[in-house]
C-alpha positions, 0 to 999 in steps of 0.5 A, spaced: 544 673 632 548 677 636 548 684 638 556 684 639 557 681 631 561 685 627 562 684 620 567 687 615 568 685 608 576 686 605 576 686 596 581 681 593 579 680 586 583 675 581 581 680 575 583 687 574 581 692 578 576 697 573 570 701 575 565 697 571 567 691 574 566 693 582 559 696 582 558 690 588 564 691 591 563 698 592 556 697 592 557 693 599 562 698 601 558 704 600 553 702 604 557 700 610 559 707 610 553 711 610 546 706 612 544 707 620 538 702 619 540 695 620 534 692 617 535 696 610 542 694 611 542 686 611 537 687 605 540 691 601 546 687 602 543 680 601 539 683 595 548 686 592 550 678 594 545 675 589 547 672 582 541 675 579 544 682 581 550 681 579 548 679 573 543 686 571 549 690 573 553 687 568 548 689 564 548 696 566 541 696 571 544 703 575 545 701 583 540 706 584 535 702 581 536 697 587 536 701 593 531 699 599 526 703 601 527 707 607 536 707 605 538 714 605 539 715 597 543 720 597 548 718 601 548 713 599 550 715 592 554 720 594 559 715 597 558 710 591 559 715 587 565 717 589 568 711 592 574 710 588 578 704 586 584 705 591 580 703 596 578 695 592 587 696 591 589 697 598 584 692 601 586 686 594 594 688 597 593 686 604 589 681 603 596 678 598 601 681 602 599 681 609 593 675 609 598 670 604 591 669 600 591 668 592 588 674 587 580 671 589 581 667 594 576 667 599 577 667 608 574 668 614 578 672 618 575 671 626 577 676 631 573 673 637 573 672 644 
């Protein structure tokens, strides 16, 4: 509920890392990089964090198909696009490397006053 709230999110998948299987992680990521507006951002991520999504990726529903309105597609989808998998691979190896956590494991990291 603060305006002085940061959130960043870091991948640590427990599976191999392949396109088909990062559509949400990239998903999520593109849209952190390109959205302006935090209304469409909040809903859009909220829309990639339920199961229902996850499950009609898995199925083949492009992301495209699941933009809010009022999100700058194509800047978007250019990001998504070409997004690559070395990034989802730097983050899972910070997250073994540097944060001690086990392939899938899940933390929140705080960096407060």
């Amino acid at each position: 509920t603060s305006s002085h709230a940061r959130v960043g999110i870091l991948n640590n998948p427990s599976s191999k890392i392949k396109e088909d299987n990062t559509a949400i992680a990239r998903g999520i990521l593109a849209a952190l990089l390109t959205q302006n507006n935090n209304n469409n951002l909040k809903s859009f991520l909220s829309k990639l964090s339920k199961e229902e999504t996850a499950k009609s990726l898995a199925a083949g529903t492009k992301i495209a198909k699941l933009l809010i309105p009022g999100m700058d597609d194509n800047t978007f989808e250019k990001k998504y696009n070409t997004l690559g998998l070395d990034l989802i691979k730097t983050h899972q190896m910070f997250c073994q490397e540097v944060l001690k956590l086990l392939p899938g494991q899940m933390a929140v990291i705080s960096n407060g006053r």
